[in-house]
C-alpha beads as a LAMMPS data file, in Angstrom:
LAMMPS data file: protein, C-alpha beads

107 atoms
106 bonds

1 atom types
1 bond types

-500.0 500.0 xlo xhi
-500.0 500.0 ylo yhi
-500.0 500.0 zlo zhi

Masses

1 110.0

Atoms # bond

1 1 1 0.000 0.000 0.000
2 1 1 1.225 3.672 -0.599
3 1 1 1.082 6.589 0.839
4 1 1 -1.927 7.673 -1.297
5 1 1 -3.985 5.093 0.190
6 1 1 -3.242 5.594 3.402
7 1 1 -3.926 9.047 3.219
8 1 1 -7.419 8.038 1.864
9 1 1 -8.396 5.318 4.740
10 1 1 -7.215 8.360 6.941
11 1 1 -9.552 10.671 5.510
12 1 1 -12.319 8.639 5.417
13 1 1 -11.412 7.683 8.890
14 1 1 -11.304 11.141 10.035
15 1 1 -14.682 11.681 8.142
16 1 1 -16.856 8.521 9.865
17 1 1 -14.951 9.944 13.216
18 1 1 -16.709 13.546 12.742
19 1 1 -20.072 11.941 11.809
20 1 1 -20.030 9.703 15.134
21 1 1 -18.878 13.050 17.138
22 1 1 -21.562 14.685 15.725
23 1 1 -24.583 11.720 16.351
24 1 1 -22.745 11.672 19.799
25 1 1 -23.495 15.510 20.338
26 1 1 -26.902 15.259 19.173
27 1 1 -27.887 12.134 21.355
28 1 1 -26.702 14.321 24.404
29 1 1 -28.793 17.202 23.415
30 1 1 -31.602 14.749 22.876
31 1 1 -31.302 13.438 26.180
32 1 1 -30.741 17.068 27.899
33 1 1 -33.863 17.744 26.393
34 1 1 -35.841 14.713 27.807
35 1 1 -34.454 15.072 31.140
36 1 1 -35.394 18.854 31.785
37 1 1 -39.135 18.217 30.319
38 1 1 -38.875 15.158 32.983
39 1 1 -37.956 17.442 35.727
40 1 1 -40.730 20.085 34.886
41 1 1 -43.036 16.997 35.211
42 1 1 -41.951 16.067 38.038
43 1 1 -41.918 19.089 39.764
44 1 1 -45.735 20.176 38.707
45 1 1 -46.714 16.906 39.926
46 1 1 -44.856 17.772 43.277
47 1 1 -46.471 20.938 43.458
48 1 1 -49.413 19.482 42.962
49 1 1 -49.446 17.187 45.613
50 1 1 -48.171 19.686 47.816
51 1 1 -51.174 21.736 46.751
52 1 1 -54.143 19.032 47.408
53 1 1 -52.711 18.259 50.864
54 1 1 -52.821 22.080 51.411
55 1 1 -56.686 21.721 50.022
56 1 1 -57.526 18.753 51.900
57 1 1 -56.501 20.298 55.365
58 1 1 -57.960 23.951 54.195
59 1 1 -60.961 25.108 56.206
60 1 1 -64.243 25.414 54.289
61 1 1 -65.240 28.338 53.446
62 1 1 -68.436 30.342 52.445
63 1 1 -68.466 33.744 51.114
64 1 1 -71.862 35.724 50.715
65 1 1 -72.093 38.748 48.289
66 1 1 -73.941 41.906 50.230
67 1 1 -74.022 45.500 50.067
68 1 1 -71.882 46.875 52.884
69 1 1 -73.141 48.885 55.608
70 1 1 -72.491 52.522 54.760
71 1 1 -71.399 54.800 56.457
72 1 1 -69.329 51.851 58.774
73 1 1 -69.300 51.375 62.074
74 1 1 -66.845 52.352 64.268
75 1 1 -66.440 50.470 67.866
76 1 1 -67.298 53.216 70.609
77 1 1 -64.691 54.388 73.547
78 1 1 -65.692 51.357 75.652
79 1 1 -66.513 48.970 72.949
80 1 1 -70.272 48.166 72.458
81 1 1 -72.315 49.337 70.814
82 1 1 -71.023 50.669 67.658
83 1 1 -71.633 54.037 66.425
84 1 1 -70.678 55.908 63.052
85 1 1 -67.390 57.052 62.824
86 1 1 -66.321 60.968 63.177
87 1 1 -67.069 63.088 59.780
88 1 1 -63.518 64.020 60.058
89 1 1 -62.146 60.383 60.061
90 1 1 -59.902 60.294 56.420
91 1 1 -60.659 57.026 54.600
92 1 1 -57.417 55.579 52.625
93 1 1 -58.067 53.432 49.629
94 1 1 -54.398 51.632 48.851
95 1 1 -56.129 50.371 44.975
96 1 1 -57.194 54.043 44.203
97 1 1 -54.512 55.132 40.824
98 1 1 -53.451 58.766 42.842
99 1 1 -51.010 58.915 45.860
100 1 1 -52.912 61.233 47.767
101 1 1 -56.371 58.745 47.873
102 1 1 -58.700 59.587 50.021
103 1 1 -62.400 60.564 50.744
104 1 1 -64.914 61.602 53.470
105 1 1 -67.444 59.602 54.314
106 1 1 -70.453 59.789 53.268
107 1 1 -73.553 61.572 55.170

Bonds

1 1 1 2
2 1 2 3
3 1 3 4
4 1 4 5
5 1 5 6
6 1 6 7
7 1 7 8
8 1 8 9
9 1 9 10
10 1 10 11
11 1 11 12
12 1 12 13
13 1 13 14
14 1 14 15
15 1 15 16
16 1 16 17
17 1 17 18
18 1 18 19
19 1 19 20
20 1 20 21
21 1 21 22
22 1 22 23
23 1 23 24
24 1 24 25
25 1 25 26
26 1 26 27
27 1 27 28
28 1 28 29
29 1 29 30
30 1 30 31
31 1 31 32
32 1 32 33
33 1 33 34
34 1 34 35
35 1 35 36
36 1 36 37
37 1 37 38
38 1 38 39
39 1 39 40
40 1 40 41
41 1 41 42
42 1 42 43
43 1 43 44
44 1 44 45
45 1 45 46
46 1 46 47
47 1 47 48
48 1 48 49
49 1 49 50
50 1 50 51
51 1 51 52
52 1 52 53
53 1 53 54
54 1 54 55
55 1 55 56
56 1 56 57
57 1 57 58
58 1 58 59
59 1 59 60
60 1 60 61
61 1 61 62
62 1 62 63
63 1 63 64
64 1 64 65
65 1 65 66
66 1 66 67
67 1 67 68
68 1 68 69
69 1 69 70
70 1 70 71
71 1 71 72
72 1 72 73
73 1 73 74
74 1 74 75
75 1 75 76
76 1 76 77
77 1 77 78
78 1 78 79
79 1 79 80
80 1 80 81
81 1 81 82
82 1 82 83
83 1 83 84
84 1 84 85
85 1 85 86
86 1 86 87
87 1 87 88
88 1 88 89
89 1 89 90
90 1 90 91
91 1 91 92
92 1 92 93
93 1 93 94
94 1 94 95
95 1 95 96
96 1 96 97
97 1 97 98
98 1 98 99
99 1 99 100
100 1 100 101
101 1 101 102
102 1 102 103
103 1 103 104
104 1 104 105
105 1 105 106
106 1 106 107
């Protein structure tokens, strides 16, 4: 055999060794891949179970929908019974959109 030859097997040697390198990388992204979708199913499904254990030990609750008492109530000095409160009493609303929220009560 000559040195052509040898060359040759070398290339193609060289050539099958950059394919396999290559199939090599792509198996390990592959598998990258799988194993970070499997850890973001396995961590929902953690979360939740840690959620229905939180539900099954919750109190129950019932909420009713009625119009508020207006103007409210404000305990006395001693207490009972409740009376309104002063008409100088500044209400603060922290969802109002200025900085400076707030309104009087009304009469």
């Amino acid at each position: 055999m000559n040195e052509d030859t040898w060359t040759a097997i070398s290339a193609v040697a060289t050539a099958a060794s950059a394919v396999t390198t290559a199939l090599a990388f792509g198996a390990v992204v592959w598998q990258s891949r799988l194993t970070r979708k499997a850890l973001r199913v396995s961590q929902d499904v953690a979360l939740d179970t840690a959620r229905s254990r939180l539900d099954a030990g919750a109190p129950q609750v019932t909420v009713r929908l009625e119009e508020p008492t207006w103007p409210p109530l404000a305990p006395a000095q001693f207490g009972m019974p409740l009376g309104p409160w002063p008409a100088t009493h500044s209400w603060h609303f922290p969802g109002a959109r200025t900085t400076a929220s707030s309104s009087r009560p009304r009469s």
